[in-house]
Backbone as a printed PyTorch tensor [residue, N CA C, xyz], in Angstrom:
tensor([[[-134.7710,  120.6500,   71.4880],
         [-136.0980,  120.4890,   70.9450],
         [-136.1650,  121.2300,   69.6100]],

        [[-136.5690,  120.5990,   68.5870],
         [-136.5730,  121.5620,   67.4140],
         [-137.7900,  122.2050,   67.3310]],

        [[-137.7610,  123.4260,   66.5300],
         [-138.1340,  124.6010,   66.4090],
         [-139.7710,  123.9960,   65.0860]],

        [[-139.5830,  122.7500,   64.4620],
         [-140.2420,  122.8930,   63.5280],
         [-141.1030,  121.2090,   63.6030]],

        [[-141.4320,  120.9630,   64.8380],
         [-141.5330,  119.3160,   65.0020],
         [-142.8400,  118.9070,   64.1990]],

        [[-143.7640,  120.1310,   63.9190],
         [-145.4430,  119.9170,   63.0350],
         [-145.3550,  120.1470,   61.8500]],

        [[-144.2640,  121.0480,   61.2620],
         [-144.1560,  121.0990,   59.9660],
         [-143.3010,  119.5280,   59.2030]],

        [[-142.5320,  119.4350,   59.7990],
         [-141.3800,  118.0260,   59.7740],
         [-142.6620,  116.6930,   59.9400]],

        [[-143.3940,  116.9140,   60.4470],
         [-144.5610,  115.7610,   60.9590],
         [-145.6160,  116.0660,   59.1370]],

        [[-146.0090,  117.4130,   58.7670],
         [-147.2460,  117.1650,   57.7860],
         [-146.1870,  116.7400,   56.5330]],

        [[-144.7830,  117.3530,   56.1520],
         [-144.3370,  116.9980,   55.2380],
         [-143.5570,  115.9090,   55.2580]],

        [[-143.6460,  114.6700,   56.2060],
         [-143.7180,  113.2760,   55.7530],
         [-144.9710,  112.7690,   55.3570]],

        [[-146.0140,  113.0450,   55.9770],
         [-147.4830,  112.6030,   55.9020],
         [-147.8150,  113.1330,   54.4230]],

        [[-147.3940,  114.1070,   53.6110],
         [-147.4260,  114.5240,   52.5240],
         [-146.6980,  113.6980,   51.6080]],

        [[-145.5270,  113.1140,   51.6440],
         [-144.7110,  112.6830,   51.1820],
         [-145.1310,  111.3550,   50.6980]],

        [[-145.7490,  110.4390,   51.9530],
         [-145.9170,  109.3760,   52.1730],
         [-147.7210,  109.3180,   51.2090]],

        [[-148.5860,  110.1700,   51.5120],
         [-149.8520,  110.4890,   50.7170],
         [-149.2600,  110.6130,   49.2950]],

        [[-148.4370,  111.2460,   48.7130],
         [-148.6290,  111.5120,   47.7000],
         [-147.9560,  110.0050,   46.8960]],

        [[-146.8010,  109.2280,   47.2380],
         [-146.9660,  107.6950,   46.5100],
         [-148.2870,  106.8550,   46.7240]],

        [[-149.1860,  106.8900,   47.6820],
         [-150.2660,  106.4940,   47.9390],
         [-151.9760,  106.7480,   46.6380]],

        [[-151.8470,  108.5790,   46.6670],
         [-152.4510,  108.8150,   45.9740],
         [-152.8240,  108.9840,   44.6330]],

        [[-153.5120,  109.2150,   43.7530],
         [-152.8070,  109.4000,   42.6270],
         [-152.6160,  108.5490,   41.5920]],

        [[-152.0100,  107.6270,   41.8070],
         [-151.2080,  106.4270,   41.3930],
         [-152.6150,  105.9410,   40.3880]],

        [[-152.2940,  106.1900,   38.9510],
         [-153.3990,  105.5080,   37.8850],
         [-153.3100,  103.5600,   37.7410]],

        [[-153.8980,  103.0250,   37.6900],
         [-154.0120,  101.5960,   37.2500],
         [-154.2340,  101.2610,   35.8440]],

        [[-153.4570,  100.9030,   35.0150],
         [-153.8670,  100.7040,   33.8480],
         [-154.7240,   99.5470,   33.7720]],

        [[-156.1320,   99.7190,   32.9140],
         [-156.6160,   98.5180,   32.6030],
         [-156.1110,   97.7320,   31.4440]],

        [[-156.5590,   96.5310,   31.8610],
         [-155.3420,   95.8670,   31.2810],
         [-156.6570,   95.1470,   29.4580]],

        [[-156.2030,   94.5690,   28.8620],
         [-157.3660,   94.2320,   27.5960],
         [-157.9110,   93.1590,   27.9410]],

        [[-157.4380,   92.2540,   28.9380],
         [-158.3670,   91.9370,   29.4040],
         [-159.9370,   92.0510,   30.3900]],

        [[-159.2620,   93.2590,   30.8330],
         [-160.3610,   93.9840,   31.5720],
         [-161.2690,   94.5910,   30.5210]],

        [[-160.5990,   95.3920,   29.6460],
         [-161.6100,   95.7850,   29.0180],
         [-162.0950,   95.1870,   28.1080]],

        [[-161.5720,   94.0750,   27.5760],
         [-163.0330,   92.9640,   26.5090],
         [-163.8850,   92.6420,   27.6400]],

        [[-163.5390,   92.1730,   28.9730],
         [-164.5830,   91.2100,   29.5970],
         [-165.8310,   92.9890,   29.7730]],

        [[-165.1910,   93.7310,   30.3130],
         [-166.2950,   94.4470,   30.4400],
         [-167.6810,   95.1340,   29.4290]],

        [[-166.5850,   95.1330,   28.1660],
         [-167.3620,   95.3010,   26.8080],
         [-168.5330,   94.0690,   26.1560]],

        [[-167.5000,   93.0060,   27.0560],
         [-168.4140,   91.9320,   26.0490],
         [-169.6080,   91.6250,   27.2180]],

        [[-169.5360,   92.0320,   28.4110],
         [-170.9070,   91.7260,   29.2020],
         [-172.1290,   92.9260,   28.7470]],

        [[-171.2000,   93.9590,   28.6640],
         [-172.3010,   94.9040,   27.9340],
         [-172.7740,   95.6300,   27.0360]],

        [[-171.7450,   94.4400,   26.0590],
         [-172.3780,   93.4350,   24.3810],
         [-173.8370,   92.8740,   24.8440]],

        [[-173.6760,   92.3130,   25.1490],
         [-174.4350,   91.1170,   25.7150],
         [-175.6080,   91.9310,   26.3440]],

        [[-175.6920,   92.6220,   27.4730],
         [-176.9000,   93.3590,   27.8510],
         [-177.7140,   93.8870,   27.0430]],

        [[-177.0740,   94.7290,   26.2690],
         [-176.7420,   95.1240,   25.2040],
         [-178.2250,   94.4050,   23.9320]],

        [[-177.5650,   93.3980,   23.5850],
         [-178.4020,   92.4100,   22.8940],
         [-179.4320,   92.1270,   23.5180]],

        [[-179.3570,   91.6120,   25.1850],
         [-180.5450,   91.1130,   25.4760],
         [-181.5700,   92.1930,   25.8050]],

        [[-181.2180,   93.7970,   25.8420],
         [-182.1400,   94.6780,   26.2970],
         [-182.8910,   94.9140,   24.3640]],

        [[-182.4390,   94.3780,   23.3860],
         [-182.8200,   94.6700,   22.2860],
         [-183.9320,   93.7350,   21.8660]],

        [[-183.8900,   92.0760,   22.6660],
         [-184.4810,   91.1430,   22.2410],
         [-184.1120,   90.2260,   22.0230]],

        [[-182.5530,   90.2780,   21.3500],
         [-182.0780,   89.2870,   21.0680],
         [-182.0730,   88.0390,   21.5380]],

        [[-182.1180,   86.5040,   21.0820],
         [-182.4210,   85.3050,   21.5570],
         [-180.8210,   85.2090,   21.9030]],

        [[-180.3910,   85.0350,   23.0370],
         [-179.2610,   84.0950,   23.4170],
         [-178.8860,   83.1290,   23.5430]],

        [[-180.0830,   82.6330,   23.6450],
         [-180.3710,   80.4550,   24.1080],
         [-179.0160,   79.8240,   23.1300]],

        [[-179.1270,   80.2540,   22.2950],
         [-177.9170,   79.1010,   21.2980],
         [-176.8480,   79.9250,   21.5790]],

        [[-176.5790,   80.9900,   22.1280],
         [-175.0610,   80.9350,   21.8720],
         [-174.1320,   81.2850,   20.9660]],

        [[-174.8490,   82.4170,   20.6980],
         [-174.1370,   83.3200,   19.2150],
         [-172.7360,   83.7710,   19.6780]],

        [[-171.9360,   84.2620,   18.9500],
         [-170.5860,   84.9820,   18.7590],
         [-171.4800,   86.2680,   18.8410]],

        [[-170.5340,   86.9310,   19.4370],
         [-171.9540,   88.1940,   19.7330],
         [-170.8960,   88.9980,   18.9640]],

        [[-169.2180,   88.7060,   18.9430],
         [-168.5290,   90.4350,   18.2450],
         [-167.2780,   89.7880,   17.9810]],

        [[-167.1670,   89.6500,   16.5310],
         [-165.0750,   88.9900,   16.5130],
         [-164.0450,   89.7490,   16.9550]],

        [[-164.5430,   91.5180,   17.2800],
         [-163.6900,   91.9540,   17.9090],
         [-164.3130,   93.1760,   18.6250]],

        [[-164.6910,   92.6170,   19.9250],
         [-164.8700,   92.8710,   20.9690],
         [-164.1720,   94.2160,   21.5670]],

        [[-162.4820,   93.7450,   21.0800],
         [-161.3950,   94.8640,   20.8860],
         [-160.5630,   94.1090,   20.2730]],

        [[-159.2270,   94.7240,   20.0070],
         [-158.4250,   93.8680,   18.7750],
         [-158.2010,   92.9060,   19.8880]],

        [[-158.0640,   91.7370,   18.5870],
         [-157.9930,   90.6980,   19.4020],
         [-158.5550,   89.5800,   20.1980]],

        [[-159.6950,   90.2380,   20.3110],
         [-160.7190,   89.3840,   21.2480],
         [-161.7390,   89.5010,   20.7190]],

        [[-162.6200,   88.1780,   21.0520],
         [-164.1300,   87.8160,   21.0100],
         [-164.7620,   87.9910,   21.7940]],

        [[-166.3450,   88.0610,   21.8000],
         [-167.0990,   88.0100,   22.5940],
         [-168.3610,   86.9590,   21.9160]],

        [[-167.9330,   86.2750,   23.1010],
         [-169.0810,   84.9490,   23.0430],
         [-169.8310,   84.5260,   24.3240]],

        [[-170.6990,   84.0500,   23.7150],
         [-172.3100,   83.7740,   24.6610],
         [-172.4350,   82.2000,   24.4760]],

        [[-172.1600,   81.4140,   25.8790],
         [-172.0010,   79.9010,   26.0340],
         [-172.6450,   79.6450,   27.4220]],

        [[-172.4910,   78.2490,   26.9720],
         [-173.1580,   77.7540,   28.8040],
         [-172.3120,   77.3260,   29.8330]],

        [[-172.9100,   77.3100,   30.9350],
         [-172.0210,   76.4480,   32.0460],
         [-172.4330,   75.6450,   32.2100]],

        [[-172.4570,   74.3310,   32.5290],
         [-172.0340,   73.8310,   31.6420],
         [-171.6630,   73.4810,   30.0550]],

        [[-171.0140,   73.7520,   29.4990],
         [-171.1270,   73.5820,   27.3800],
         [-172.2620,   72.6780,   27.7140]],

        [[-172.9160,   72.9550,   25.9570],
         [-174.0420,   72.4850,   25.6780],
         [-173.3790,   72.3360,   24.1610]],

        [[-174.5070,   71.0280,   23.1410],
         [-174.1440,   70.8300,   21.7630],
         [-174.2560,   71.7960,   21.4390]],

        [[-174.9440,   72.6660,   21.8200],
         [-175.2960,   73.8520,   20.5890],
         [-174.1520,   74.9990,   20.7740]],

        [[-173.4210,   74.7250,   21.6700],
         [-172.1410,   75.9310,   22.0080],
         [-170.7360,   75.2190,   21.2950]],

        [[-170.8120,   73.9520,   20.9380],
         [-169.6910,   73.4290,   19.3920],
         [-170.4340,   73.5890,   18.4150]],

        [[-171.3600,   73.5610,   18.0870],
         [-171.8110,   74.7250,   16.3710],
         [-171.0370,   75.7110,   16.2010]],

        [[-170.4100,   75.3710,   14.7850],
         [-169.5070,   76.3890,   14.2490],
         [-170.2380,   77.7110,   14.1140]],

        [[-171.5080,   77.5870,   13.8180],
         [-172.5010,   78.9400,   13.1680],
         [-172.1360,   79.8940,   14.3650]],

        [[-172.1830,   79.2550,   16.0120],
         [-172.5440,   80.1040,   16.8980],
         [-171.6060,   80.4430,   17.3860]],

        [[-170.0850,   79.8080,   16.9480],
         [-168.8550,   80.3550,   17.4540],
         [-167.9670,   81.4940,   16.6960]],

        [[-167.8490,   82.5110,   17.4980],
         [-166.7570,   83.7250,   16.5140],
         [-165.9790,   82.8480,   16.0210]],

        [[-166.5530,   83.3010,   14.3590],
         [-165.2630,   83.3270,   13.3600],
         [-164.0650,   83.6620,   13.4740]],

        [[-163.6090,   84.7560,   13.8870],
         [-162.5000,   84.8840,   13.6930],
         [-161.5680,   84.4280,   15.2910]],

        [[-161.6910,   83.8920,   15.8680],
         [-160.8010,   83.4650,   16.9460],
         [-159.9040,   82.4670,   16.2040]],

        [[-158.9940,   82.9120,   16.4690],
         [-157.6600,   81.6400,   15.7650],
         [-157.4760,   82.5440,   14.4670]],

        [[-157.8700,   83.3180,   13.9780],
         [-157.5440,   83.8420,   12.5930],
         [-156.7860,   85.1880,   12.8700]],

        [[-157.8370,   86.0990,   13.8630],
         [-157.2650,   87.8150,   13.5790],
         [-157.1410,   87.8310,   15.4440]],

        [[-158.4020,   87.3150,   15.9640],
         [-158.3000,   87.4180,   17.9650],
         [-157.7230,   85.7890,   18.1150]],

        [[-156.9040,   86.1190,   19.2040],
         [-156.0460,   85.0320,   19.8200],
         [-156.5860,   84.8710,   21.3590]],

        [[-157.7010,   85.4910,   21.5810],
         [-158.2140,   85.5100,   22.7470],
         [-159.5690,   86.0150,   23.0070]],

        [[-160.3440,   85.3440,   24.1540],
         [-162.0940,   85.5090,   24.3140],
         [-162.5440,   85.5620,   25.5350]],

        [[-163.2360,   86.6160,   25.5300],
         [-164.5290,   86.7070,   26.9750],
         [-165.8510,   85.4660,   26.2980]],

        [[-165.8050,   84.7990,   27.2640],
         [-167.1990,   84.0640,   27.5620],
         [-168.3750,   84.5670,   28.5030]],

        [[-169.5590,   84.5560,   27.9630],
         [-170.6240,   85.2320,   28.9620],
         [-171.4660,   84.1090,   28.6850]],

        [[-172.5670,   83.6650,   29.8750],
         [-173.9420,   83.1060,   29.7860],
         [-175.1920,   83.8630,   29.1420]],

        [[-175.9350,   82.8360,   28.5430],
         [-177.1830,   83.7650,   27.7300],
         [-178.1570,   84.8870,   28.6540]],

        [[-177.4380,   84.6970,   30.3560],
         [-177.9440,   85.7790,   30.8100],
         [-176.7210,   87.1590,   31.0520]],

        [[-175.7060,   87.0580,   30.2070],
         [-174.3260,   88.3030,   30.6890],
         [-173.6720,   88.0990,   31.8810]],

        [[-173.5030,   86.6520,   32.7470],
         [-172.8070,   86.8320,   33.4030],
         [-171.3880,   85.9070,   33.3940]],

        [[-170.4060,   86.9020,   33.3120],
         [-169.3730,   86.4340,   33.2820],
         [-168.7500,   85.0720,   33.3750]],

        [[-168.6430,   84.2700,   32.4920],
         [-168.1080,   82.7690,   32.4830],
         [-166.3780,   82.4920,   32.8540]],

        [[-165.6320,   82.8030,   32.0850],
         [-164.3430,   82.9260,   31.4570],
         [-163.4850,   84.0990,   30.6750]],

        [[-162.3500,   84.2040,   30.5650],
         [-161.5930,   84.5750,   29.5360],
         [-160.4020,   83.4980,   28.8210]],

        [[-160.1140,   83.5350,   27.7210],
         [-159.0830,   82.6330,   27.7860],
         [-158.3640,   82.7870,   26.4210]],

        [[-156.9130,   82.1330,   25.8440],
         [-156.3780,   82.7600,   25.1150],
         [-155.7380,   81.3770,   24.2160]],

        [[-155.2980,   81.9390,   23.2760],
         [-154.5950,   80.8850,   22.6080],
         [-153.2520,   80.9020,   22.3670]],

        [[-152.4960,   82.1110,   22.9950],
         [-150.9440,   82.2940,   23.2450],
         [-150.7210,   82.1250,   24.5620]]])
């Protein structure tokens, strides 16, 4: 019978906790445009701002990405160039979509 069967028992349970714990998740840029650009968007609408058409709310959201305000279903007024970020296809290769009420539509990319 060994002499040490509870100590041998917490330092696996330690062992096994500590790959468990701890352990950071990187967010990834997509996580963080979609989260920025919903609260872009709150953001705007706690200011007043009209959303109905569907503005480009930020060409860079973070590098790279847009943040835009569209419908679900698209509507004409969400192919108006006025209301679509400029710079997608130029400097961001990729976009969060939100509804004129901030809730999450899409992300999507052009690479």
């Amino acid at each position: 019978m060994s002499k040490y069967p509870i100590l041998i028992s917490v330092l696996v349970l330690l062992v096994f906790l500590s790959g468990c714990v701890g352990q950071k998740t990187e967010v990834t840029p997509k996580e963080k445009a979609t989260a920025a650009c919903i609260q872009k968007c709150k953001d705007a609408l706690e200011a007043g701002q009209d959303l109905s058409k569907g503005p480009c709310l930020d060409n860079g959201i973070i590098e790279g990405w847009v943040c835009d305000v569209t419908h679900s279903p698209r509507q004409p007024v969400d192919n108006d160039p006025a209301n679509q970020c400029s710079e997608f296809g130029k400097t961001a290769f990729s976009f969060v979509e939100v509804d004129p009420n901030c809730n999450f539509i899409k992300t999507g990319s052009m690479v």
